[in-house]
C-alpha positions as CSV (number, residue, x, y, z in Angstrom):
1,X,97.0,118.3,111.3
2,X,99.3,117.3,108.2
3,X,102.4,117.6,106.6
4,X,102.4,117.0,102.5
5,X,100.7,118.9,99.5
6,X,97.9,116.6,99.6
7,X,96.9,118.1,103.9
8,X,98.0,122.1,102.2
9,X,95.5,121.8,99.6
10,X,92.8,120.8,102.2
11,X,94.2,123.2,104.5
12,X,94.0,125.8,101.7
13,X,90.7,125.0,100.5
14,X,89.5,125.5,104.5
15,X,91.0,128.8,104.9
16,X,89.3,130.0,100.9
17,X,86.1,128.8,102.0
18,X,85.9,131.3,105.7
19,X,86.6,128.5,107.8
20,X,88.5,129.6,111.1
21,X,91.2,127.5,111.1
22,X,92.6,128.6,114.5
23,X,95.9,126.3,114.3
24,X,98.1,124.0,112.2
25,X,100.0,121.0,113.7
26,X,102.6,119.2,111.2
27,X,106.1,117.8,111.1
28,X,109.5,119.0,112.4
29,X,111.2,120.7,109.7
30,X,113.6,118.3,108.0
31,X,116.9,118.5,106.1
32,X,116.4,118.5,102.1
33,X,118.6,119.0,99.4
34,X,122.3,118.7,98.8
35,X,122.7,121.2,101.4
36,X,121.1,119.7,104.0
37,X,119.3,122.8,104.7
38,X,116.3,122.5,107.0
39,X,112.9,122.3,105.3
40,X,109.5,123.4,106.4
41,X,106.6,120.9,105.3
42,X,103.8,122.3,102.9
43,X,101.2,122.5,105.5
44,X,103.9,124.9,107.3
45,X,104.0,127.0,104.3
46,X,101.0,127.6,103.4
47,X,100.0,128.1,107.4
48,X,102.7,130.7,107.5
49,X,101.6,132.7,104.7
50,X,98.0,133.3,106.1
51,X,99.3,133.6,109.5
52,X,98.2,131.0,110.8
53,X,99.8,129.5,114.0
54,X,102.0,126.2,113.8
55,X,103.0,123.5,116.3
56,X,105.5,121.0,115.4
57,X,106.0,118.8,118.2
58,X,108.3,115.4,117.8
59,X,105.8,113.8,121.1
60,X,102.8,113.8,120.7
61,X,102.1,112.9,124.2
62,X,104.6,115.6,125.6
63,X,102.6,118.1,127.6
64,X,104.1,121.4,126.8
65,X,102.6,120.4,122.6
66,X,99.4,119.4,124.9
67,X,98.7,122.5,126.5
68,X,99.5,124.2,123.5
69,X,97.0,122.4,121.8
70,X,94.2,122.8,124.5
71,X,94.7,126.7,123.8
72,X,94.6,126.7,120.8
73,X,90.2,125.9,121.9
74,X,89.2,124.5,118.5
75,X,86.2,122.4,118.7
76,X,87.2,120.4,116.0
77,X,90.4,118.6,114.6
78,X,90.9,117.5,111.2
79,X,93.9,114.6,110.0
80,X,94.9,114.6,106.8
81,X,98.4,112.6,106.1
82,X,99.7,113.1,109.7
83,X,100.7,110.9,111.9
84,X,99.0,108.0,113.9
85,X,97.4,110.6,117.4
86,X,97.5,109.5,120.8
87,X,94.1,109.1,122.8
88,X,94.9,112.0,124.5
89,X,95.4,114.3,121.5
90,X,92.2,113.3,119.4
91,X,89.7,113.2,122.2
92,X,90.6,117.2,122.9
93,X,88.1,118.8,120.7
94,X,84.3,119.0,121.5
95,X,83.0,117.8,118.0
96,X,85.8,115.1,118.0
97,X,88.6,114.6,115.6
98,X,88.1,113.3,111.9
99,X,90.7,112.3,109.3
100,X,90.5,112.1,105.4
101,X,91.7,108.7,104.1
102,X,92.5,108.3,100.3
103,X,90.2,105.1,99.4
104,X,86.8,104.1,99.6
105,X,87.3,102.3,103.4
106,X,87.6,99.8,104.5
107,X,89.4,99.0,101.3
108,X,93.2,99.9,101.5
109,X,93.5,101.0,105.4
110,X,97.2,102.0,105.6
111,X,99.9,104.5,104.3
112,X,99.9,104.1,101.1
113,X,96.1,103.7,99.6
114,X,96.6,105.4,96.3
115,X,99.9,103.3,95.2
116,X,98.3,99.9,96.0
117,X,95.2,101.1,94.2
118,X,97.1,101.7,90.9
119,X,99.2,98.5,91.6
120,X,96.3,96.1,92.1
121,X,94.7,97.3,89.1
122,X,91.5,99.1,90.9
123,X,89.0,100.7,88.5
124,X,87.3,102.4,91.4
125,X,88.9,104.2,94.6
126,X,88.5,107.3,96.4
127,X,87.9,109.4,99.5
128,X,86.8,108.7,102.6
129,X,86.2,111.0,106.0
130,X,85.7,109.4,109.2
131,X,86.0,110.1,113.2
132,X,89.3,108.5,114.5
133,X,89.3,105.8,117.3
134,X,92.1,103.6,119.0
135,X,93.2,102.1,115.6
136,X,94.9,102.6,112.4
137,X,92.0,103.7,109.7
138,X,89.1,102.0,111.2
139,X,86.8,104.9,112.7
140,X,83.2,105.4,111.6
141,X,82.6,106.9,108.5
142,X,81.3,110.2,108.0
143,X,81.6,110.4,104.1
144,X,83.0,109.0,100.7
145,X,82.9,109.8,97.1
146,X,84.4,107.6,94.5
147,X,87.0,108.6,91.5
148,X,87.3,106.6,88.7
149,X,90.7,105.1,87.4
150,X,91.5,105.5,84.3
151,X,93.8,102.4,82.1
152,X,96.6,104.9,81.9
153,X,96.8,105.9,85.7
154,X,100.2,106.8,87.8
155,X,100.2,107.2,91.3
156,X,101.1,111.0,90.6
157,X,98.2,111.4,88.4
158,X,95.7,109.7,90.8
159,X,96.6,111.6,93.8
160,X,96.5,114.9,92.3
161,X,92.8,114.0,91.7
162,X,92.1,112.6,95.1
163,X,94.1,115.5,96.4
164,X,90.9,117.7,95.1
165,X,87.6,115.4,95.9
166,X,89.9,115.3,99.2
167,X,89.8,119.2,100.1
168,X,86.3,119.6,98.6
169,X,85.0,116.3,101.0
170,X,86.8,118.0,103.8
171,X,84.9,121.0,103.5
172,X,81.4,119.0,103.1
173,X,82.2,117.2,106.6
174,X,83.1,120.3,108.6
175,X,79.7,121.9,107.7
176,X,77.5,119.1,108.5
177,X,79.5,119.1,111.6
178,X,79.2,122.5,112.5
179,X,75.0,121.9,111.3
180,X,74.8,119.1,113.4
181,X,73.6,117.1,110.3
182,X,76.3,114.3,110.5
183,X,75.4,110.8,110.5
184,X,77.9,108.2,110.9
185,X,78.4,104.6,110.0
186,X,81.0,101.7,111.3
187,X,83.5,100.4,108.9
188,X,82.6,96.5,107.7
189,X,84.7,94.0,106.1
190,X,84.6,91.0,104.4
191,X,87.3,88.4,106.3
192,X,87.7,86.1,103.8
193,X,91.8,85.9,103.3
194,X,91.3,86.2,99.3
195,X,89.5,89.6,99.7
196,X,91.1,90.8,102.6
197,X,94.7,90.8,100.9
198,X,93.3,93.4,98.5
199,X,92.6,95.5,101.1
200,X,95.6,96.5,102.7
201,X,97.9,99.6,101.8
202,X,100.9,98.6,103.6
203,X,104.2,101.4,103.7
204,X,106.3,100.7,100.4
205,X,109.9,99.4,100.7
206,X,113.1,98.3,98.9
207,X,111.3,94.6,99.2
208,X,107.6,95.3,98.0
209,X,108.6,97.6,95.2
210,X,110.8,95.7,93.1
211,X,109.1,94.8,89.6
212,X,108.1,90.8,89.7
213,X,108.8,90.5,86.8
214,X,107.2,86.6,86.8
215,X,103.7,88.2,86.5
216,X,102.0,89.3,83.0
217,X,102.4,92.2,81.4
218,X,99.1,93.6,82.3
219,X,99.9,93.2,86.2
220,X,103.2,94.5,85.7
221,X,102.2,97.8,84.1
222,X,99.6,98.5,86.6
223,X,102.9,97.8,89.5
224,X,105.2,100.7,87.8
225,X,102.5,102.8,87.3
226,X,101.4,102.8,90.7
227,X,105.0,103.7,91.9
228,X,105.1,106.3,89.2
229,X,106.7,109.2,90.0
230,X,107.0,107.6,93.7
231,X,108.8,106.3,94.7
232,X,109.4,104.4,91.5
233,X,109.6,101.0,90.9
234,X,113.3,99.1,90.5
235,X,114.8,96.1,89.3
236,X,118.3,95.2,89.2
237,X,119.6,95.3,85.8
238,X,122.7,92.6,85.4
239,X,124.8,92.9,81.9
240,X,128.7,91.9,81.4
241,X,128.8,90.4,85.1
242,X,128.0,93.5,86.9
243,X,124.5,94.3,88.7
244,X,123.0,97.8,88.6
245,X,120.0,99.4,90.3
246,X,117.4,101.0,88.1
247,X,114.2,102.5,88.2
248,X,111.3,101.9,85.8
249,X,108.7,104.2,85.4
250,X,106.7,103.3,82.2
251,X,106.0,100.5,80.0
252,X,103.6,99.4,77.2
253,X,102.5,96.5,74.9
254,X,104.5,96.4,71.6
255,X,102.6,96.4,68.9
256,X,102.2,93.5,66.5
257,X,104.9,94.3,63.6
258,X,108.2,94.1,65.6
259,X,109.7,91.1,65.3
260,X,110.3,89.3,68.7
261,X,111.4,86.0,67.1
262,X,115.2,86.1,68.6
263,X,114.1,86.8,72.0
264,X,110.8,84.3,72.7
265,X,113.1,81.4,73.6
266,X,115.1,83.7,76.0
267,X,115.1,83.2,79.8
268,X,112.8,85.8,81.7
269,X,113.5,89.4,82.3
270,X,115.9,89.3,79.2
271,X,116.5,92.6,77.6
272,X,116.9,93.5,73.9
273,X,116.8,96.5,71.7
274,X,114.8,96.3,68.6
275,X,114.0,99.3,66.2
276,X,115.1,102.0,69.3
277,X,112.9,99.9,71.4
278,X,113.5,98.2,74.5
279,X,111.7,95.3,74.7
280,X,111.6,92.8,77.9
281,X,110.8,89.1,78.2
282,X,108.0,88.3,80.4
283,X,107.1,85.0,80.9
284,X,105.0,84.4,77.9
285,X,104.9,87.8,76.6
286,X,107.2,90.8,75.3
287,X,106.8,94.2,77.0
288,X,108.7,97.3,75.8
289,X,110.0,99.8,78.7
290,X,109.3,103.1,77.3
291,X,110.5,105.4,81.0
292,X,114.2,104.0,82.6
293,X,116.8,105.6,84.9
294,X,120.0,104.0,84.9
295,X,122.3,104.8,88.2
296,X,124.2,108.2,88.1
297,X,121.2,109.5,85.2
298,X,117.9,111.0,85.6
299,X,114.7,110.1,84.7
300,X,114.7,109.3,80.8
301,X,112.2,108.0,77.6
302,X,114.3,104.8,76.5
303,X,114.2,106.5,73.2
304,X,116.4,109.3,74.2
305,X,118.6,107.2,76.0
306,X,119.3,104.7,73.1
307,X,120.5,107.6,71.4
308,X,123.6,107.7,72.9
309,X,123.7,104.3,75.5
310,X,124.1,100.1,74.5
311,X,122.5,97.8,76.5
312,X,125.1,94.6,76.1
313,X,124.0,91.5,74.4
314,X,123.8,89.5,78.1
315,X,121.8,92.2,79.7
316,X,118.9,90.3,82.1
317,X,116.5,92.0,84.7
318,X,116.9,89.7,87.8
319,X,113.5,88.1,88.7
320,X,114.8,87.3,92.0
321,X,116.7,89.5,93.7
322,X,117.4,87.6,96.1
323,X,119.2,84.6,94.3
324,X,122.2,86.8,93.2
């Protein structure tokens, strides 16, 4: 059961490895592109192309998907990026139904473990398998192995490296299931408010992705790259009285022999362009954005795009967006 790249490359790894994967549940296919034109999910895909059969039911309670499930007769289910199942759907299978989450549980339950990871400036994350139960993420663990995160890390880097551990941690759990050599154990957490707040992965929106730009430097790199290439982190960019939305997608710390004298007494979030460089005011430091896109452009390196665009001398990020 899954829908994205990251559930095809288990589901790929499944079927190279002699599994019998006797059916593949995943999302409704759904309008893309500037046509509109209806779009079957990875999983899908993949499925298709081995001949596997698909269900892709929009209840997951309805009993014609039910039945269809129940003959499918597969002893075991396996979640990976799905949806949240019903009782009634993940009690089904004889050797129960197990999910692979992208962190090191209980740290970062929710839907979006390997952006808040990046974001929060993790060294350490990973991947975790475990039975599902009534709630969202808290099952008993089967097993985990950690991945590193390295100083440079984007989300799109970090999940193509979970994606892997993933399918190969998958495959570990289904034969100590099928040996009978599993061994479980319940999630635990620490409830103190300070820790708990650094373990939640809640869905990213408009609201929790704009850049705070009141925070350090360090802080603030670590929030764009964990947004980078999704769904990319945004500020809005105000110069000669008019407010534009744009995404930023890389930054770094300017080195020591550019001159940031004019713009240290500046107000926060102000924007300047020095040596084809475009350098930010934090709140006491400089950072250069090095990866922009303005509205109506794509994706860009700021030194491309000073080639042939001028920022105006007013232009500001807005550290609240809110207040304008």
């Amino acid at each position: 059961m899954g829908t994205p790249e990251f559930a095809a490359t288990v589901l790929k790894k499944l079927v190279e490895e002699g599994k019998a994967v006797v059916g593949v549940i995943t999302a409704p296919d759904r309008p893309s592109g500037r046509g509109r034109k209806l779009k079957a999910s990875a999983v899908k895909e993949y499925a298709l192309s081995q001949e596997i059969p698909v269900l892709q039911p929009t209840n997951l309670k309805n009993e014609d998907f039910l039945e269809a499930l129940k003959v499918l007769n597969a002893n075991l289910q396996i979640v990976v990026a799905f949806r949240m199942l019903p009782k009634v759907v993940w009690k089904i299978p004889e050797l129960g139904t197990f999910n692979l989450h992208a962190s090191l549980l209980p740290k970062y339950r929710g839907a979006a473990p390997i952006n808040w990871a990046v974001i929060n400036n993790e060294k350490i994350t990973g991947v975790t398998t475990f039975f599902i139960d009534e709630k969202i993420d808290t099952g008993e663990i089967i097993l985990s192995e950690e991945v590193s995160i390295s100083p440079t890390e984007t989300v799109g880097s970090l999940h193509d490296t979970l994606m892997r551990v993933g399918a190969a941690l998958v495959l570990k759990t289904v034969t100590l299931i099928a040996e009978g050599e599993i061994k479980t154990q319940p999630q635990t957490q620490d409830d103190t408010f300070e820790k708990l707040k650094y373990q939640e992965a809640p869905k990213l929106t408009p609201e929790n992705t704009y850049i705070p730009w009141h925070k350090n430097a360090t802080e603030i790199d670590a929030f764009i790259r964990g947004l980078n290439p999704y769904p990319g982190a945004w500020s809005y960019l105000l110069q000669n009285e008019e407010k534009h939305k744009v995404k930023i997608f890389a930054t770094k710390k300017i080195s020591k022999e550019i001159n940031t004298d004019f713009i240290e007494n500046q107000l926060i979030g102000s924007l300047a362009v020095v040596e084809k460089k475009l350098l930010i005011k934090l709140t006491s430091e400089i950072l250069e954005i090095t990866a922009i896109q303005l509205p109506g452009k794509r994706k860009m390196e700021t030194k491309a795009l000073l080639n042939g665009y001028d920022f105006a001398n007013d232009a500001i990020m807005i550290v609240n967006p809110y207040s304008h």
